[in-house]
Every structure is written in structure tokens, then in C-alpha cells.
N, C-alpha and C positions, 0 to 999 in steps of 0.2 A: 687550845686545850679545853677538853669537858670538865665544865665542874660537876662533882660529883653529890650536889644537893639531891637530898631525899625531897622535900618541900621547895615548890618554888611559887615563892609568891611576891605577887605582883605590887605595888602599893597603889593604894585607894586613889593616890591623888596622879596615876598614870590609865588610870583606869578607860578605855575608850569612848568618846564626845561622842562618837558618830558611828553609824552601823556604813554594812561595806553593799554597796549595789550592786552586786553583777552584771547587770541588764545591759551597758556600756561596752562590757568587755564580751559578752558570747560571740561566739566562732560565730551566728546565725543568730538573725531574731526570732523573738519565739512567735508561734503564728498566735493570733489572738484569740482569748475565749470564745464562743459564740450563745448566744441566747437560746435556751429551749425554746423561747415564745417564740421566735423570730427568723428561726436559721441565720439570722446574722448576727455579725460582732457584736458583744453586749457592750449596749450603750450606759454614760454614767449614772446614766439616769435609774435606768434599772438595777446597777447595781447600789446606787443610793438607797433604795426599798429595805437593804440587809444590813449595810457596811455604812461609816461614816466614810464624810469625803478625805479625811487626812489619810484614809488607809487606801482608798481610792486612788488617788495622786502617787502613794506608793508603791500602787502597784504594778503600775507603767511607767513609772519615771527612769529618764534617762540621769539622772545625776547620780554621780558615783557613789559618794559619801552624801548621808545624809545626816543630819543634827539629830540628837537623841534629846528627847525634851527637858528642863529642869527638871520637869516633877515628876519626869520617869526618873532620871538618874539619881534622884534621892532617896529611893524606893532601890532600885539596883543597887543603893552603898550597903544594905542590912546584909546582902551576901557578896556580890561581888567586888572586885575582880576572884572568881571560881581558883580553887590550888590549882596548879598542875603537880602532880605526884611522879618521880621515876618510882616504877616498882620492882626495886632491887631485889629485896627477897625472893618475888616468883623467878626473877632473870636467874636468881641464883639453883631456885630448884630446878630451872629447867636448865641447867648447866651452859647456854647461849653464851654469846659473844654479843649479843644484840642489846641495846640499852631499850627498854620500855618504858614509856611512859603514860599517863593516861590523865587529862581532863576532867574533873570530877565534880558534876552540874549537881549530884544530890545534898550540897549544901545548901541549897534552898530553903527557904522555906518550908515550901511546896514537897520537896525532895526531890524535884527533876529540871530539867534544864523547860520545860514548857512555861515557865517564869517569867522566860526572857519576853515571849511575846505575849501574853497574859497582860501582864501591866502597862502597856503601848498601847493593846486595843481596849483595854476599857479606860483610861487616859483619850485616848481621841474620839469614845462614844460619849464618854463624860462633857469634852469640850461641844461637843453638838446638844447638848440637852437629853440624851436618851436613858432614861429613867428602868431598861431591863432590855437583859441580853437573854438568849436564846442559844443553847451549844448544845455539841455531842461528847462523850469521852469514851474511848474504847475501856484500855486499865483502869484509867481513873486518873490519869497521870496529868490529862488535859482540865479535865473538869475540875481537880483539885487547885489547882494553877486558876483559872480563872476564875473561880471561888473568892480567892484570896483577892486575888489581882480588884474584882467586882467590890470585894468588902472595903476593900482603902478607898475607892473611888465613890463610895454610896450607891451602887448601882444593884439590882435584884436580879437572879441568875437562875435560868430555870436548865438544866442539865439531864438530855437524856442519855441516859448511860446505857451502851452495849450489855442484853439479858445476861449471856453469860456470866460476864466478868462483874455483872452489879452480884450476881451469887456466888462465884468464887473471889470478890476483894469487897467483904462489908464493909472493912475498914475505910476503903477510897469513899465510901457514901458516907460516913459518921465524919469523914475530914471535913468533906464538901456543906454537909448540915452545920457542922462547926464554925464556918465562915462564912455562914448565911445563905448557902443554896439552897432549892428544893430539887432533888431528885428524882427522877422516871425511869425506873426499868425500858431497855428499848428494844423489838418494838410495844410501841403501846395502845390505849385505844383514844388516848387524846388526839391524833392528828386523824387525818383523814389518810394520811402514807400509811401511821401504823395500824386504821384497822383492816386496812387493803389486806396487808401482809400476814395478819393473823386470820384473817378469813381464811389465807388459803394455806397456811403452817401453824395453827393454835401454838403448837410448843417449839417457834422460830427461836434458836441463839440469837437470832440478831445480828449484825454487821455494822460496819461503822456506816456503809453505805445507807442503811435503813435509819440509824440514827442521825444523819446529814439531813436527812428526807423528813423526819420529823423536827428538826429544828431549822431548818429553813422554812419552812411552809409554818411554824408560829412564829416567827419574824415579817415573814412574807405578808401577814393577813393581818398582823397588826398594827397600826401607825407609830405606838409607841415602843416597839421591840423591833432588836436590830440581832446580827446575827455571828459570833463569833466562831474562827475555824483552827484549829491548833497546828495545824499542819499542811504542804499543799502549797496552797497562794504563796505568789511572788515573799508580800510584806510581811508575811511569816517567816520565811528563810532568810530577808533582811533580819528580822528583829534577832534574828538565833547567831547572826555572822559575830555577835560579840565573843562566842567562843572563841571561833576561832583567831579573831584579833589578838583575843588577851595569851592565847597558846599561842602564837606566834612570834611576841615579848618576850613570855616567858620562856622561850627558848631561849633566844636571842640575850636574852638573862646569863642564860649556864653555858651558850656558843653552842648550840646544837641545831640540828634541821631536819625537819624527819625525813626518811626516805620512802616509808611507807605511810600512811594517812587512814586510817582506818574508822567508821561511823557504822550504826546499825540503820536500817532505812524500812520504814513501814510507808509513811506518807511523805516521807525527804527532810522532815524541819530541822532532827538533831544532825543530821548528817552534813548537810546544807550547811547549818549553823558553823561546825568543824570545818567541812571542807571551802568552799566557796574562796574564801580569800587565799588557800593554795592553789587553787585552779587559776586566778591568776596568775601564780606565779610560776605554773605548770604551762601558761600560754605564754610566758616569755622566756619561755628558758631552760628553768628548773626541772633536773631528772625526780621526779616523787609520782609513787606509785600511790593512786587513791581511792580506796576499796570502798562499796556499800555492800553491807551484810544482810540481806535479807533468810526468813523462815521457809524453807523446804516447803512448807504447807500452803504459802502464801507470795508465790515467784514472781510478782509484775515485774522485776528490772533481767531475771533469768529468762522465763518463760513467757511473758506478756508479749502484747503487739505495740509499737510505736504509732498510734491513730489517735484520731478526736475518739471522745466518748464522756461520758456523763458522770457527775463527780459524783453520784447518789442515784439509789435506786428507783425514785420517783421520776425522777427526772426534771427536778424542781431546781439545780444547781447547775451554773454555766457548763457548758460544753467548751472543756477542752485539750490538748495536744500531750497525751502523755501516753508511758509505759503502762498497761492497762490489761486486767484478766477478766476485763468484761464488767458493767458495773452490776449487773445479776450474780457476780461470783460470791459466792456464800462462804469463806474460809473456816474451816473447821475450828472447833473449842482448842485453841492452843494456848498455852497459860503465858506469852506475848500478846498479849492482848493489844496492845498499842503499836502494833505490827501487821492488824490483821484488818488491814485497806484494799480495795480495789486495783488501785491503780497509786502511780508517783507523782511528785511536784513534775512542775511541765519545765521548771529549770534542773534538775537531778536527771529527768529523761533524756529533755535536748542535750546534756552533758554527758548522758552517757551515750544516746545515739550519734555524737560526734567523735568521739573514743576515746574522752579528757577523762571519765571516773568508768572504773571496773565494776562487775556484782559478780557476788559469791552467795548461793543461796545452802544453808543448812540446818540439818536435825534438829527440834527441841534437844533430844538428850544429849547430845554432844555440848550445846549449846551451856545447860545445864552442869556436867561435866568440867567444863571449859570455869564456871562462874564458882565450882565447889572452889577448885583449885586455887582460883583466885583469892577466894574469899578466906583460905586458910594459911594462904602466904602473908596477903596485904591487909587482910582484915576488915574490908570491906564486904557487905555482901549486896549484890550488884541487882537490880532490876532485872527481868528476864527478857526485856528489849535488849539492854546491855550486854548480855553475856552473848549475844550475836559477834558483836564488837571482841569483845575477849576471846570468843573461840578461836578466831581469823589471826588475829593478834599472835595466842600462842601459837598456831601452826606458821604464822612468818619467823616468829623466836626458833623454832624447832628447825625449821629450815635452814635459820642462818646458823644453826649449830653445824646441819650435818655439809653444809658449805665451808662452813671455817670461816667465816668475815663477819666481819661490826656490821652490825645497821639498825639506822635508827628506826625505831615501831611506836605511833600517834594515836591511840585511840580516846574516842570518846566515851567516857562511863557516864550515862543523860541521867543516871540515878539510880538510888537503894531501891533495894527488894524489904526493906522492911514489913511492907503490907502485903506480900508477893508467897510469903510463908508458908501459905497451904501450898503453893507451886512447888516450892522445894522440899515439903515433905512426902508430894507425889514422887519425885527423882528419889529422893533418898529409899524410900521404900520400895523402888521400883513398880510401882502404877503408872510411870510416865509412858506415854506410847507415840512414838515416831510415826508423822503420816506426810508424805509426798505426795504433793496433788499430780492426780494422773493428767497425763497430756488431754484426753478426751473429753475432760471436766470443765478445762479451760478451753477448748476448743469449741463446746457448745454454750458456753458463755459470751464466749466473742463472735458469735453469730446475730447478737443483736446490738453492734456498734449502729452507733447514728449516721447517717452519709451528709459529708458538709463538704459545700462548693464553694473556696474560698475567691 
């Protein structure tokens, strides 16, 4: 029998030891990064230049579960174990049969689920002695997170943030100066990537790719700065599996299992995070359908190709194996900002190129739409990465209306739209404007993938 808990929470003292490895269980290995410098496998060496070794060793490793440190999980008691919420009210406005639930990471700190790996990697940049990190952040969602994660740890944080979205979210830069970062509109003229890019686009938005390419390359050149990535790499989608742990308890809490699994995916972490430990349970068994939601504007897991190609626009970051719209694709100002990547995690690709996770790509304004609704049943008001996740969500709820059956619907809400404000007064007033990248944009984008001979 379901329990009919509105709140289901977990206690502190069940709260997960250990993050969940994938790498063990994939249908297929993943093929390995490769070196710009090299055309071969990047060795550890090289990648020691950016990363510590403790995240290093995570990245390949074949052990399943791995130990979560003391003085991360002390730091994870200020918020977690995250609620899982059913949200009855929307179930009830949309008249369903479907029980909804949803994971709700904007109790952070930070306000997003990027928390989880924030505090890991400046914890194992801490234990090697490195005195300042170097990152990108599209929303602000990333850079906010590691901000914070950088302040507990003593570490200095320099943050180029995607042009656009540093003008449309001041607020994500006043958090980030808050907890002691300094911030860079990106591109910019500090690296040598961003005054490339401005030579040839003075008034470039920016991309995440452009700002990978300027915080690599000031990690790269300096002995004392290393390099942190919010999203993407293996040990990122480990550190984010704690979502899904703790929602899978908490089911298991009120007797319930979802049938649907549903994540928003720009670069895979929060989706990863949620899904990842149902994929196992998708490979031995279990009937669960598990959706990534990506932006219309920005298609790598709809529209992309499945090849190597270069995780930045410089070509300063490893080459490797994933769903990809070329890393020259320039994604339009969509107010997702932290959706708007090149390319996917190369564990989200391989899983979806082996037919284990589904993608559904859609309209800001639906998107939008999907998150008012939300926001005036459950009273949350959602991130506009998240309302990717809620749109899908309610069209599975609608569905299992005009079907007639129960099912259960999992999504993850990675965090509030609180700083997101100007975005939802563009929707409300109707200035928001739907844009579908044309086939022929991403077509001459992936005309300059890399050729590797593995």
C-alpha cells in the first residue's frame, strides 16, 4: 500500500556513505578521452596539470561504491538528505491518476543540486595543497556552488561566467562575490581563447564552450591553479548519484518505484545524479522509463552526433566520446542558461546510444508554461533548467489521464528560479521567443569534429 506522505524525509543519520559508480555496470566501456596535444589517450599526467589525483582515480575507476569523505559529509549534513516531495495539488489540478513526485536539490545552500560536486572537488583540491581554482558557469548555478564549496575549504575562485547570463542573473555574480569569488564576464580579454573570440565577434554571448576554454587554459599555465568542471566528467555524475540514492529510500520509505524517471540534461550532472542508480536497476530487470529533457534551442542528445569531439571551443580540454553539436555550436540567449553546452556527459551518451535513457527535446515557452503551473499548485518556483523536467513530467501525468492507469512520475527539481526572475517576467509578459536550432546550423557545426584512431 502507498503511503500518502506529502513530505518524505529521509533522516540524517541514513543519509548515503558512499556515491554509486556506474562505470562497472555499463552495457560497454566508455572509450577513453583523448589529448589535444597528443591524439592519444590522455595520460595522468596531463591531466594532473588541471584536476587533483583523488578526482583523477575517480574518473576511471572500476569500483562501484565509493566512500564519501568525513569532511564532505559534514558539510552535506547543512542540507542533506534533499526532501522528496509528492505533489498532490498539481496531481490534483491535472485531474491524473499518476502519483508525482519530485526531488527537490534547491535546498541548498547554493540553491541547486551543483553542491553535491562543488564540495568534493574543492575538498580533494584542498588535500593536494592548491591554493585557487579556475571555472566556468553558464546560469550561475555552477559558479555559485563552487563559490561556496571554495569558501569552506580556504581556496580562491576565479569564475568566468557565460556574457549573457552574467547580464541577465546579477544576482548569480553578487552570490558568487559573497563567498569570495571574483568574477569574469565570458568571453573575455584575460586568456588568450577569449581575446581570439572577441577579435572575431566583439559582442559574442558567449557559451559554455568559450568559458571551458578560458578557465582551462588559466589552470593550464599556472602551477598553482587547477581546474574545476560542474558538469560532464565521469566524477561529477558520481558525486550528483547521491540524488538519486537518497530518492530511491525515499521511496522505498512510502512503498513506491517510479515508472517514469525524469531529469533535465544540458551537460548530464543533474540528470546523471537522479538517474544513474535506476539504470542499474533498468539493466537487471526493472520496467522504468528514463527521460533526459533537453532545450529545443540546444539538442545534443535529440539532434547531435554520437563521435569524439572537444569539450571547448579552444580545444584546450580532452577529447572525448559523446552526443555533440559540434563544439563551434554557439546556442542561442535562452534564459536555461545552464542547458546551453555543446555536447553530453560521455556516460548519459553511451546510455543513451545503447537505448537505457530516452531524450525529449522542448520549447522555452512550454517549458516556462509547464513551471508557472507548477509553481502555483506546489509553490515552488522552479529554475528554468528544471521546468524542462516539469514540462515532460506533466505531459506523462496528462497522458496517464487520458489512458486511465496509475503511474508513478520521478522528476528532478535541481533548483529555484529565485535569481531566474527577469526570465519569468519575459514569459509572463509575453517577450519570451521559442527558437529550434535548424538542422543546417548543427550540421555545419559538426563539420569540424576531430578524427581519432583509437
Amino acid at each position: 500500500m502507498i503511503d500518502e506522505s506529502t513530505k518524505i524525509l529521509l533522516p540524517e543519520k541514513d543519509m548515503p556513505r558512499q556515491w554509486y559508480n556506474i562505470i562497472p555496470d555499463l552495457p560497454k566501456p566508455l572509450n577513453p578521452p583523448i589529448s589535444p596535444a597528443t591524439g592519444k589517450p590522455v595520460s595522468p599526467e596531463e591531466l594532473g596539470a588541471i584536476f587533483p589525483m583523488g578526482l583523477i582515480l575517480q574518473e576511471a575507476s572500476a569500483q562501484r561504491y565509493i566512500d564519501i569523505p568525513e569532511e564532505v559529509l559534514e558539510i552535506y549534513r547543512l542540507w542533506r538528505p534533499s526532501p522528496l516531495f509528492r505533489a498532490k495539488r498539481l496531481e490534483s489540478r491535472l485531474g491524473t491518476p499518476a502519483r508525482i513526485y519530485y526531488k527537490y536539490e534547491g535546498v541548498s545552500p547554493a540553491g541547486s543540486h551543483k553542491l553535491n560536486t562543488a564540495v568534493p572537488q574543492a575538498y580533494y583540491n584542498m588535500k593536494e595543497g592548491i591554493s585557487k581554482i579556475s571555472t566556468e558557469t553558464g546560469a550561475g548555478q555552477w559558479g555559485s556552488a563552487m563559490a561556496l564549496a571554495c569558501n569552506f575549504f580556504g581556496i580562491k575562485l576565479h569564475v568566468y561566467m557565460v556574457r549573457v547570463s552574467y547580464e541577465q542573473k546579477p544576482y548569480r555574480k553578487f552570490m558568487m562575490e559573497t563567498w569570495g569569488a571574483s568574477v569574469t564576464p565570458s568571453p573575455s580579454p584575460l586568456t588568450r581563447a577569449g581575446r581570439d573570440i572577441l577579435a572575431k565577434e566583439p559582442d559574442s554571448p558567449g557559451s559554455l564552450g568559450m568559458a571551458i576554454s578560458e578557465a582551462v587554459e588559466e589552470a593550464a599555465t599556472h602551477e598553482d591553479v587547477h581546474y574545476a568542471l560542474g558538469s560532464v566528467l565521469n566524477h561529477v555524475c558520481l558525486h550528483q548519484t547521491i540524488i538519486g540514492l537518497e530518492t530511491r529510500q525515499q521511496l522505498e520509505l512510502v512503498g513506491d518505484y517510479p515508472d517514469v524517471l525524469i531529469g533535465c540534461a544540458g551537460g548530464g550532472s543533474n540528470f546523471a545524479g537522479l538517474a544513474l542508480p535506476f539504470v542499474r536497476d533498468k539493466m537487471n530487470g526493472k520496467e522504468i522509463r528514463i527521460v533526459a529533457v533537453e532545450p529545443a534551442a540546444c539538442p545534443s542528445l535529440t539532434k547531435g552526433r554520437f563521435a569524439y569531439d572537444y569539450g571547448d571551443e579552444a580545444k584546450l580540454a580532452p577529447i572525448v566520446q559523446m552526443y555533440t553539436l559540434g563544439h563551434g555550436f554557439i546556442p542561442p540567449a535562452i534564459h536555461a542558461g545552464g542547458l546551453r553546452y555543446h555536447g553530453m556527459s560521455p556516460l548519459v551518451s553511451l546510455l543513451r546510444h545503447e537505448g537505457l535513457v530516452d531524450a525529449v527535446a522542448v520549447p522555452q515557452n512550454a517549458c516556462f508554461e509547464a513551471a508557472v503551473l507548477f509553481s502555483r499548485c506546489e509553490g515552488v518556483i522552479p529554475a528554468p533548467e528544471s521546468s524542462h523536467a516539469i514540462k515532460v513530467a506533466i505531459d506523462e501525468a496528462r497522458r496517464a489521464k487520458e489512458e486511465g492507469r496509475e503511474k508513478t512520475i520521478v522528476f528532478n527539481l535541481s533548483g529555484h528560479g529565485h535569481f531566474d526572475l527577469a526570465s519569468y517576467e519575459k514569459y509572463l509578459s509575453g517577450k519570451l521567443e521559442d527558437y529550434e536550432c535548424p538542422d543546417e546550423i548543427i550540421n555545419q557545426a559538426l563539420q569540424d569534429l576531430p578524427e581519432v584512431r583509437l
